[in-house]
C-alpha positions as CSV (number, residue, x, y, z in Angstrom):
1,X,145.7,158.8,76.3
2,X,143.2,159.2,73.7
3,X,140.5,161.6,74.3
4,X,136.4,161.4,73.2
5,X,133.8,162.9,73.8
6,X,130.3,161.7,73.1
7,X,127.2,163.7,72.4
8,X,124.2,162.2,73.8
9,X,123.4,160.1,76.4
10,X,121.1,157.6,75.0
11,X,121.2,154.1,74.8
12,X,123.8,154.3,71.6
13,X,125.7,157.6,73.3
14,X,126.2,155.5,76.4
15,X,127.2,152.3,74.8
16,X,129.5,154.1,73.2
17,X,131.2,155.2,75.9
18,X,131.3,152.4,77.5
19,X,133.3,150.8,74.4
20,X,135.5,153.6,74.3
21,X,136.7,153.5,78.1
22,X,136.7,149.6,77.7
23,X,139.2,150.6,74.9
24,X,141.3,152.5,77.2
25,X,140.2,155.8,76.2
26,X,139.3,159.1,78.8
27,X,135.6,159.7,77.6
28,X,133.0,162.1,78.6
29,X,129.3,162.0,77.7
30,X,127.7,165.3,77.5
31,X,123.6,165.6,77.4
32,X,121.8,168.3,77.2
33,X,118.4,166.9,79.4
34,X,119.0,167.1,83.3
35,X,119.1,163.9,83.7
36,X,119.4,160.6,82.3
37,X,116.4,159.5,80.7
38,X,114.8,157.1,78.3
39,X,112.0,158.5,75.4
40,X,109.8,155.4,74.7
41,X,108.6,152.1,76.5
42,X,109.3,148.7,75.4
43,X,112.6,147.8,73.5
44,X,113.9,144.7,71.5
45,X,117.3,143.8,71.7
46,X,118.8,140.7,69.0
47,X,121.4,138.5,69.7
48,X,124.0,141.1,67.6
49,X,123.2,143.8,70.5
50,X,124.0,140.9,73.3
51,X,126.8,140.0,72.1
52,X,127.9,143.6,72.1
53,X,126.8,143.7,75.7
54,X,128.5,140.5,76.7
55,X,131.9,141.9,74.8
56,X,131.6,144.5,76.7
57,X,131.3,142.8,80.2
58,X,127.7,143.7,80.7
59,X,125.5,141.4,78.9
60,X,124.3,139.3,82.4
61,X,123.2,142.6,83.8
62,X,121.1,143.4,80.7
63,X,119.4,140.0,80.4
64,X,118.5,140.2,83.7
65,X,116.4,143.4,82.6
66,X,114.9,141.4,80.4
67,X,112.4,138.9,78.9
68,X,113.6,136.6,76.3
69,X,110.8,136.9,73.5
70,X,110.5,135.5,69.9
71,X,109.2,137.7,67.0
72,X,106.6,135.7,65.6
73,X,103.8,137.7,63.5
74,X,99.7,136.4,63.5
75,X,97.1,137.4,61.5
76,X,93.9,139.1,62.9
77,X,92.1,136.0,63.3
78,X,94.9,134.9,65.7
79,X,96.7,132.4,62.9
80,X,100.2,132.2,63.3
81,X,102.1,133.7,60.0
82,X,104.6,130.7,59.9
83,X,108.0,131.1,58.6
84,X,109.4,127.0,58.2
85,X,112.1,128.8,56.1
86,X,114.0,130.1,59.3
87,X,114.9,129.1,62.6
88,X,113.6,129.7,65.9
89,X,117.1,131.8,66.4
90,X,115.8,134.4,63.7
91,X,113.1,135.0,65.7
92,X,114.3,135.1,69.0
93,X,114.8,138.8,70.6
94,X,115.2,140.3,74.3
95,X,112.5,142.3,75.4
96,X,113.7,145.3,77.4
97,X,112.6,148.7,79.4
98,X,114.4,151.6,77.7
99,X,114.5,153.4,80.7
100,X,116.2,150.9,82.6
101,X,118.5,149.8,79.9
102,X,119.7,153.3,80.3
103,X,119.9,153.3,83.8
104,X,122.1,150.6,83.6
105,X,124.2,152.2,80.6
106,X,124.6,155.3,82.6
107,X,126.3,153.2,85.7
108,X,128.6,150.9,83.7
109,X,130.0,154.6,81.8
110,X,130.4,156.2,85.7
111,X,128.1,159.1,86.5
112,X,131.7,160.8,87.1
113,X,132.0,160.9,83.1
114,X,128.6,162.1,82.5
115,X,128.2,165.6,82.1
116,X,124.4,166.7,82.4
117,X,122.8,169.8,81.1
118,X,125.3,170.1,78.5
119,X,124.2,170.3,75.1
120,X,126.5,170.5,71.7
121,X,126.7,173.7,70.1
122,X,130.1,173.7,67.5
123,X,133.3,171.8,67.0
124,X,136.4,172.7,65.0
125,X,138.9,170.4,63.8
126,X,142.3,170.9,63.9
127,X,145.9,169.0,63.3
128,X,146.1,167.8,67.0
129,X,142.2,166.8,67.1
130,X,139.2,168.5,67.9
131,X,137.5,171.6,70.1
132,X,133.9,171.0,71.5
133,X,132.1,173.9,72.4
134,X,128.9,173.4,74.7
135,X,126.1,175.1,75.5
136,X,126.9,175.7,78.7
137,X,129.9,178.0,77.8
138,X,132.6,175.4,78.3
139,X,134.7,173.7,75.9
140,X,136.1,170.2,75.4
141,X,139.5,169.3,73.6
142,X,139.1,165.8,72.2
143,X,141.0,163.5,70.1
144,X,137.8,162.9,68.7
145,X,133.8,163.6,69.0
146,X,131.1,161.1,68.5
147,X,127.1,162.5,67.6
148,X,125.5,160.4,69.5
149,X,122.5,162.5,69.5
150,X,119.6,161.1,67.6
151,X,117.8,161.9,64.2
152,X,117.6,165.7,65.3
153,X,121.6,165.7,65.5
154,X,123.2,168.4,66.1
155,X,126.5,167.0,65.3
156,X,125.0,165.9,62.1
157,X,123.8,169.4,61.0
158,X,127.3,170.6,61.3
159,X,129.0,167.7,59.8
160,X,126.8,167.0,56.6
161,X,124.9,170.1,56.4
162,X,121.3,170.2,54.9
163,X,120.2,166.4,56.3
164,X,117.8,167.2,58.5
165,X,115.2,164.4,59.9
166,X,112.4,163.4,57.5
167,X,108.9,162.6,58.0
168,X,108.1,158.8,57.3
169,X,105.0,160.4,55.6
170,X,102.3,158.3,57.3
171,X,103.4,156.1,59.8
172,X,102.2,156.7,63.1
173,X,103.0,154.7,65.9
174,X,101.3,154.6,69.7
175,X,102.8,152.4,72.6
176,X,102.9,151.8,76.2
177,X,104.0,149.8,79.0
178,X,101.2,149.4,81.7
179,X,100.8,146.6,84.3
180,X,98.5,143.7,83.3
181,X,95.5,144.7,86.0
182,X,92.1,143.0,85.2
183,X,93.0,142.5,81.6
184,X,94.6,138.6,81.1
185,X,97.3,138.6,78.6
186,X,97.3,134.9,77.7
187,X,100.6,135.0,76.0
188,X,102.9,137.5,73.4
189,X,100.7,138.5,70.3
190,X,102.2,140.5,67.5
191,X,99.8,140.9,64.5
192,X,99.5,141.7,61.1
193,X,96.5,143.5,60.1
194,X,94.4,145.0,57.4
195,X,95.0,149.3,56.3
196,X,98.7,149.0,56.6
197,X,98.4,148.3,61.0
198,X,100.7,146.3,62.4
199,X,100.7,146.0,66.3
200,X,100.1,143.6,69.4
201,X,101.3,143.2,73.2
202,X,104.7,141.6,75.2
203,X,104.4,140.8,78.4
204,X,108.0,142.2,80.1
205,X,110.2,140.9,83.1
206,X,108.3,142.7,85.6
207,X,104.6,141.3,84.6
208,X,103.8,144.5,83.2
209,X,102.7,144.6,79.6
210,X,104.3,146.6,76.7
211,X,101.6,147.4,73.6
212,X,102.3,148.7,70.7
213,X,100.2,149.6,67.0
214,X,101.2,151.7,64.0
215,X,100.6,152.2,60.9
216,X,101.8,152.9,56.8
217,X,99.8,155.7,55.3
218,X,97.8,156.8,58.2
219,X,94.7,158.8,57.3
220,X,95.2,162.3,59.3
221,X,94.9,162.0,62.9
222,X,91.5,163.0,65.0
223,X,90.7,162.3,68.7
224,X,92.6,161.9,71.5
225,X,95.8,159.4,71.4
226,X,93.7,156.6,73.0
227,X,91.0,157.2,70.1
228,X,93.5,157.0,67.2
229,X,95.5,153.9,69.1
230,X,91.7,151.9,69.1
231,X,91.2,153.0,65.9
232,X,94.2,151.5,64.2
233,X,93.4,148.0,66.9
234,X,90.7,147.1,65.2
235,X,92.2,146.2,61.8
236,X,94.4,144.3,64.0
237,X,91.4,141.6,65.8
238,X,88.6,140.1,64.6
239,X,86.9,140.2,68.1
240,X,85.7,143.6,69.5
241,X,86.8,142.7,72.8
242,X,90.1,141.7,72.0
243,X,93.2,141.7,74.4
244,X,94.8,144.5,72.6
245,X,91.3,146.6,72.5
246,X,90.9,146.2,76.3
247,X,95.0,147.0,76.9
248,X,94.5,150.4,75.1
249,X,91.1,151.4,76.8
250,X,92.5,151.0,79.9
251,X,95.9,153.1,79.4
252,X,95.3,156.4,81.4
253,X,95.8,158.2,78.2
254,X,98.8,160.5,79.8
255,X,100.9,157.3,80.0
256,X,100.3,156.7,75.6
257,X,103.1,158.0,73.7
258,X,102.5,159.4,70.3
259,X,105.0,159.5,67.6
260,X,105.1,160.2,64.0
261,X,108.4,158.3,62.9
262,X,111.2,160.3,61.2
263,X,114.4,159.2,59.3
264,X,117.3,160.5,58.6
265,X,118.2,160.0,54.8
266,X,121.2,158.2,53.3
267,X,124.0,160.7,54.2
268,X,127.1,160.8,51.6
269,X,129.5,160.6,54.5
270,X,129.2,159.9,58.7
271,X,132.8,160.8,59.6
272,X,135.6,163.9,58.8
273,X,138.8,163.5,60.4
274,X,137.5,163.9,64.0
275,X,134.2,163.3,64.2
276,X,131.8,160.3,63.8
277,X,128.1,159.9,63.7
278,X,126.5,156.6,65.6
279,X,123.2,155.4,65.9
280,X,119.9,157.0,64.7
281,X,121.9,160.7,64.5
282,X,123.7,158.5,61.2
283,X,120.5,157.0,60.1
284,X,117.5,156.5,61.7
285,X,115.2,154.2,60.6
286,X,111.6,153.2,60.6
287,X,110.9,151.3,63.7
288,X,108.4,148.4,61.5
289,X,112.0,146.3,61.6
290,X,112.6,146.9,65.5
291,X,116.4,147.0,65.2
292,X,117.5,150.7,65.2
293,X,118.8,150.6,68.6
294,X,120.6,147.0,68.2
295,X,122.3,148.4,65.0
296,X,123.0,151.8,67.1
297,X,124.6,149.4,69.2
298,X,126.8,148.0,66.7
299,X,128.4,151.1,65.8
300,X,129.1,151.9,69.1
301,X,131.2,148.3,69.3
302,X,132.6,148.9,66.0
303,X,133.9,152.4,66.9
304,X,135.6,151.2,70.3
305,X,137.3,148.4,68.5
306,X,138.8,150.5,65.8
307,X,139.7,153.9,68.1
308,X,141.3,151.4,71.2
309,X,144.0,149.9,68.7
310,X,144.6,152.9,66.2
311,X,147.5,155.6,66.3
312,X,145.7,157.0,63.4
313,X,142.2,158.7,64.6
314,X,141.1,159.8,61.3
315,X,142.2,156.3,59.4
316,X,140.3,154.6,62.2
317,X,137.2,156.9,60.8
318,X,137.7,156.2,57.5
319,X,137.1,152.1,58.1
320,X,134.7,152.6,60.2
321,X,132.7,154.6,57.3
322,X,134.0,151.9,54.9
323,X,132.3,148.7,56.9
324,X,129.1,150.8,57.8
325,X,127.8,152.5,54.8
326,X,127.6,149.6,53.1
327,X,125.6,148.0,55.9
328,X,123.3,150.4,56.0
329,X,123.0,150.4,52.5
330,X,122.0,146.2,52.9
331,X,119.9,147.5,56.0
332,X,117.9,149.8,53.9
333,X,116.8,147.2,51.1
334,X,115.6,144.4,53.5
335,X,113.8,147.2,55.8
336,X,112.3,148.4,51.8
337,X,111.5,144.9,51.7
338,X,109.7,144.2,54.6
339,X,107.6,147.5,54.7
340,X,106.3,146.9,51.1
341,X,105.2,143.5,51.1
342,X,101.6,142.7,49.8
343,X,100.7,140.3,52.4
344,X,101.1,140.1,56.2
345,X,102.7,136.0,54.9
346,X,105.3,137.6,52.7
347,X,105.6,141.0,55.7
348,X,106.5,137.8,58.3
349,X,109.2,136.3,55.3
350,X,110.6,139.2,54.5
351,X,111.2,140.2,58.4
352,X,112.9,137.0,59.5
353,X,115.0,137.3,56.7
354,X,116.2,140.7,57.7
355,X,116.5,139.3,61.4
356,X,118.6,136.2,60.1
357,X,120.9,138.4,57.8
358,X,121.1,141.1,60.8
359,X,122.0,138.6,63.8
360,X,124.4,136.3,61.0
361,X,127.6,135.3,62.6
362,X,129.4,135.7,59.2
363,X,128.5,139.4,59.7
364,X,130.3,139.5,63.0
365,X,133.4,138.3,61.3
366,X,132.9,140.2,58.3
367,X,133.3,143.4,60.4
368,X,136.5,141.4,62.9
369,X,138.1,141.3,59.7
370,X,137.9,145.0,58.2
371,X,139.1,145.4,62.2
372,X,142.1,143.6,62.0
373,X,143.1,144.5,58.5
C-alpha cells in the first residue's frame, strides 16, 4: 500500500488526508501544535470546495456547519454594486467556522492518524520513496510527503529554497466572530469603501456574527486593534453609528485578530520526485478574493485523484504540477485584477468574474481530463 505523510493539519493538511485514505492510501498527518486548531474566524467556501467535500463523502456534514451566503458588494451609502453580467451562482458561497470545519476534518481523517506535537524538520528522497524526520526525534518512511503547512512552510524552505513568505506591503486585515447581543444585524453587508477599505458583517449558522475590514496601503498602525479596526469602518459607512461601527466597539478587543497578510511568491516548481506542496505552503494569496482555502482544497482533491490510481509516484507529481501552475498562474491575474480596480463598480466586476471562472464546471473537467490522460 502506498504510504503519505502530510505535514500540517489545517483545513488543506486534513483534506488532504482525507483524499488520500479515500484513495486507498495509509496516511498520517503530523502537526506540530498540541492540538487541533483553527487560526482565524469566519470562512467562505464556493461550490468548487463542496463539491470536493461531497466527492469526498462529507459535503452534508460541512453544509450543516454552515450558512449559505451570497457575495454581493455595496457601497458606503448602502447601494448595492450590481453585477447583471453574472449570475446569482457566481455569487453564492458557504459561510463557515474555521474551527469547526477543522474539527470536522480532523474526525473524517481519524484521530488514530493524526500525530500531534510533531513538527517537520528534514526529508531525503531516495529510489524507494522518502524519509521524514520530525521534531520529535522520530522518523517516517513514506512513499511520498505532502507540505501542508502554510505560507511559513517548512517543507517549502527545503524544497525550493530562498521563498520565504512576503509581506503584502499594506494590507491589514482585522476580523471576528461575536454573537449578535444588543447590536441588530438586519441582514449580510459587505462593502466597498473609500482609502482602499473593504469590509462588512455575515451573520453565521449559529446567530453569531462574523466581521471583517482591511485594507490596501494601510498608513502605519497606532492604537489598540479595536482603534485601527474603527478607524478603517469609517471609510466603509456613511452613518457614524453604523452596524459595522457598533459590531467593532463592542468586540472585547482580546477576541479581534490582527493580521498583516503575507504571500508566498510564484515558486518555479511545487513538487520533486516525492514531495508536493498544497495549499497556502504553494502559494498563498491575499485574502481580498476569499478563496485560498477553497483553492487549498482543490489541490488536496487533485492530489488524491492522481496518487490513488498511479504506480508512478513521481509521474503522478509531475501532472499534478502540470494542471496547477498554470492555475495559479490564471488565479494570480484575476486576483491582480480585482485588487487594482479603480472603482468599488469595476472591484464588484472584476470579483464575480474571478468567482465564475473559479467555480466553472469546464474547469472541473479540464482537470478530470489531465486525470485520466
Amino acid at each position: 500500500m502506498t504510504r503519505a505523510v502530510v505535514i500540517g493539519a489545517g483545513i488543506v493538511g486534513l483534506t488532504t488526508g482525507i483524499a488520500l485514505r479515500r484513495a486507498g492510501i495509509d496516511v498520517v498527518v503530523c502537526e506540530q501544535a498540541p492540538e487541533i486548531r483553527a487560526a482565524g474566524a469566519g470562512l467562505g467556501l464556493w461550490a468548487n470546495a463542496l463539491a470536493v467535500f461531497d466527492e469526498l463523502g462529507i459535503g452534508e456534514q460541512v453544509r450543516a456547519i454552515g450558512k449559505p451566503s451570497e457575495m454581493y458588494f455595496h457601497n458606503p451609502a448602502g447601494n448595492l454594486l450590481d453585477t447583471p453580467e453574472f449570475d446569482v451562482e457566481d455569487h453564492r458561497y458557504l459561510l463557515v467556522h474555521r474551527a469547526k470545519l477543522n474539527d470536522l476534518l480532523a474526525d473524517a481523517v481519524g484521530h488514530e492518524n493524526i500525530r500531534l506535537g510533531t513538527g517537520f524538520g528534514e526529508y531525503e528522497e531516495h529510489a524507494g520513496g522518502v524519509t521524514v524526520r520530525l521534531t520529535d526525534g522520530s522518523s517516517e518512511e513514506a512513499d511520498v510527503l505532502v507540505g501542508a503547512d502554510g505560507a511559513y512552510s517548512a517543507v517549502r524552505a527545503q524544497l525550493v529554497p530562498g521563498t520565504p513568505a512576503e509581506e503584502h506591503r499594506g494590507h491589514q486585515v482585522w476580523r471576528a466572530v461575536v454573537p449578535a447581543g444588543d447590536v441588530t444585524v438586519p441582514g449580510n453587508r459587505l462593502i466597498l469603501g473609500t482609502n482602499g477599505c473593504r469590509g462588512g458583517y455575515v451573520r453565521t449558522h449559529d446567530g453569531s456574527v462574523y466581521w471583517l475590514v482591511n485594507q490596501f496601503k494601510s498608513p502605519p498602525l497606532t492604537g489598540t486593534r479595536r482603534d485601527q479596526a474603527l478607524e478603517r469602518a469609517r471609510h466603509l459607512e456613511d452613518d457614524e453609528d453604523g452596524v459595522l461601527t457598533r459590531l467593532i466597539t463592542a468586540t472585547p478587543e482580546e477576541v479581534i485578530l490582527h493580521n498583516q497578510i503575507m504571500l508566498v511568491p510564484p515558486l518555479p516548481h511545487w513538487v520533486s520526485a516525492r514531495v508536493a506542496l498544497v495549499g497556502d505552503a504553494a502559494h498563498a494569496m491575499s485574502p481580498h478574493i476569499t478563496a485560498g482555502a477553497t483553492l487549498g482544497i482543490e489541490d488536496a482533491a487533485l492530489l488524491g485523484r492522481l496518487l490513488g490510481s498511479a504506480v508512478d509516484v513521481p509521474g503522478a507529481l509531475q501532472t499534478y504540477q502540470a494542471d496547477r501552475i498554470p492555475r495559479y498562474t490564471r488565479v494570480a491575474e484575476l486576483s491582480a485584477a480585482v485588487e487594482h480596480s479603480p472603482t468599488p463598480q469595476e472591484f464588484a466586476h472584476h470579483y464575480a468574474a474571478f468567482s465564475h471562472w473559479m467555480t466553472a464546471p469546464a474547469q472541473d473537467s479540464v482537470q478530470q481530463e489531465q486525470v485520466r490522460a
